[in-house]
C-alpha positions as CSV (number, residue, x, y, z in Angstrom):
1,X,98.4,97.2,91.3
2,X,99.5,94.1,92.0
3,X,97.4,90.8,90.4
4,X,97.5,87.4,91.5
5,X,96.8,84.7,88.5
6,X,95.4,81.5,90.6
7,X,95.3,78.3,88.3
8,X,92.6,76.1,88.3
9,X,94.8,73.2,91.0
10,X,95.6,76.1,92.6
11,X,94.5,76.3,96.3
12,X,93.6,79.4,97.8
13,X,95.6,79.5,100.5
14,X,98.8,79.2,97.6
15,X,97.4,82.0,96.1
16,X,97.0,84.1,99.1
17,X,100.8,83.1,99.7
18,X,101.8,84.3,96.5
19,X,100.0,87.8,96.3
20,X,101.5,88.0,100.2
21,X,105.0,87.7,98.9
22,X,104.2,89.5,96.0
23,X,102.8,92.7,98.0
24,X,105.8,92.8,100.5
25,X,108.3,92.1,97.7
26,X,106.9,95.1,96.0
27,X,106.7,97.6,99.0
28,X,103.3,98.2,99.0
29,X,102.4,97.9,102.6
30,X,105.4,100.0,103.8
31,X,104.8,102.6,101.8
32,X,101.2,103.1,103.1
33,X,102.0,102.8,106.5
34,X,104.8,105.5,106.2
35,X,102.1,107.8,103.7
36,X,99.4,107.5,106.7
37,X,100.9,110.8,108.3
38,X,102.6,113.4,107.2
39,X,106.1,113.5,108.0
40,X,108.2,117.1,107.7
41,X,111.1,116.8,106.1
42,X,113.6,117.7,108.4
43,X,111.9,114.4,110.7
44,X,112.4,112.4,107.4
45,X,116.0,113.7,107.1
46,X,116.2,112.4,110.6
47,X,115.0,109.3,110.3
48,X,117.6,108.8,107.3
49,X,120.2,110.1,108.8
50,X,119.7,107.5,112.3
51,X,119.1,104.7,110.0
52,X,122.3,105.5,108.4
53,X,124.1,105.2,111.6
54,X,122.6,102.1,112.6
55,X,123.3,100.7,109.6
56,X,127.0,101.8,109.7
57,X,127.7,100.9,113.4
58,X,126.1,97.1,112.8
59,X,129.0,97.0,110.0
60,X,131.9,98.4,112.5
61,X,130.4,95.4,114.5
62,X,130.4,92.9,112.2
63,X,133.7,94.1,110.9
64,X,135.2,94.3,114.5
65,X,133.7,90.9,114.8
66,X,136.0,89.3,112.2
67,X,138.9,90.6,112.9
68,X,138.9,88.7,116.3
């Protein structure tokens, strides 16, 4: 669970920025949206395995990219 401590200068709104941050830093938002349906594993495999693809053909890019 994620708290918030709001000090007595504090405005809301810099509190609401704060637990904002703190909630994406700690994941919590993804993780529901990816819990919302169930997902076999052999789609969550796929999903891995493309993302592991992407992620390795942006560094062949960028790798291409400074050799130039």
């Amino acid at each position: 669970m994620t708290e918030v401590f709001v000090g007595e200068t504090e405005s809301f709104e810099a509190a609401l920025k704060r637990f904002n941050k703190r909630v994406q830093a700690d994941g919590i938002l993804s993780e529901a949206r990816r819990a919302e349906y169930y997902e076999k594993p052999s789609v969550r495999r796929k999903k891995k395995e493309a993302a592991r693809l992407r992620k390795l053909r942006k560094a062949m890019r960028a790798q291409a990219k400074q050799r130039r």
